[in-house]
C-alpha positions in Angstrom: 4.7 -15.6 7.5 6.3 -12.4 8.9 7.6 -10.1 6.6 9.8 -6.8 7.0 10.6 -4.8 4.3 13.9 -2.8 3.8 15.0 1.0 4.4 12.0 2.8 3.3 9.5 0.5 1.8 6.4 -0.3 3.2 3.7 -3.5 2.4 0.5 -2.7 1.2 -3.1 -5.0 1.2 -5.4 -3.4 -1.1 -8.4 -3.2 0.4 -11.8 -4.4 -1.4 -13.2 -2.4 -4.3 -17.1 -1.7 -4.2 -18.9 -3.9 -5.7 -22.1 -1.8 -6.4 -22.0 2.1 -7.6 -23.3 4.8 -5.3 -26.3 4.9 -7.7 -26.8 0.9 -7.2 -25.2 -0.5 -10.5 -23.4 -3.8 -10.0 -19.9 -3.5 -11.6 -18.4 -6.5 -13.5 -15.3 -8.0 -13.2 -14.1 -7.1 -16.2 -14.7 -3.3 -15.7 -12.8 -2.6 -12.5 -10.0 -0.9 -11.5 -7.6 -2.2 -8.8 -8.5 0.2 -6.0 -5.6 2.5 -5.2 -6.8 2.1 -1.2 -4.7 0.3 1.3 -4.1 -0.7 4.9 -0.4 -0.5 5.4 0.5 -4.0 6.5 4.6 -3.4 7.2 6.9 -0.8 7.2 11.1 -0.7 7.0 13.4 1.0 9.3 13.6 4.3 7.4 15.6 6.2 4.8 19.0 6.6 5.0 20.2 9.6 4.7 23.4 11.2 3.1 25.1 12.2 6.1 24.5 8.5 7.3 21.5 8.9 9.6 18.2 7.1 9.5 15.0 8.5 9.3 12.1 6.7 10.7 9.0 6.6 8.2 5.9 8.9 8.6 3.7 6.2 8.0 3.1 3.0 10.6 1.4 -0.3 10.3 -2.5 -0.2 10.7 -2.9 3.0 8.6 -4.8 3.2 5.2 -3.1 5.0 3.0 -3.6 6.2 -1.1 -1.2 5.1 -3.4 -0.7 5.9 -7.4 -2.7 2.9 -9.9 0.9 2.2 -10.9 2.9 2.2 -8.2 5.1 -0.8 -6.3 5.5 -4.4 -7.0 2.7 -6.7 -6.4 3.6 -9.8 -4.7 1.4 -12.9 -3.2 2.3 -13.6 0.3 -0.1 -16.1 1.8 -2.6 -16.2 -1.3 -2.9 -12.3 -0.4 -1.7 -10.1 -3.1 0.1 -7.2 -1.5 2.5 -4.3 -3.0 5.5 -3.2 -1.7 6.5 0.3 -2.3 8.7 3.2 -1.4 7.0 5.7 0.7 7.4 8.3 -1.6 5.1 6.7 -4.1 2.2 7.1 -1.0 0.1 10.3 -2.1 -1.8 10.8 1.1 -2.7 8.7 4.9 -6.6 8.1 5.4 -7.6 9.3 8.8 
């Protein structure tokens, strides 16, 4: 399935949380957090502004990106869960 999100919303796959601590501890289920890592899956056709233009995103498809705990809508496309959210709710772009 091919999906485009509107204006300035992008889709998100959270990428895989360790499973194993620096130290070597195996974390349980039950103790993780959803990692607030992502590789940026799709992205809209930008913000409209007020004087009617459009402008283009910062961020592009392929790029891992940080993104608040609480942030976006989850959604299951595929049996994937992804999030869709605005790209102001995107705190920084993993290089």
């Amino acid at each position: 399935m091919k999906i485009r999100p509107l204006a300035d919303r992008i889709v998100v796959k959270r990428l895989a949380e360790e499973e194993k601590t620096k130290g070597g501890i195996i974390i349980p289920d039950t103790a993780k957090e959803k990692p607030i890592e992502g590789m940026v899956v799709a992205v809209g056709n930008g913000k409209s502004l007020k004087d009617g233009k459009l402008r283009p995103l910062d961020v592009k498809a392929g790029a891992r990106v940080l993104f608040g705990k609480y942030s976006g809508t989850e959604v299951k496309l595929e049996g994937d869960e992804h999030i869709i959210l605005r790209e102001d709710d995107i705190l920084a772009v993993v290089e």
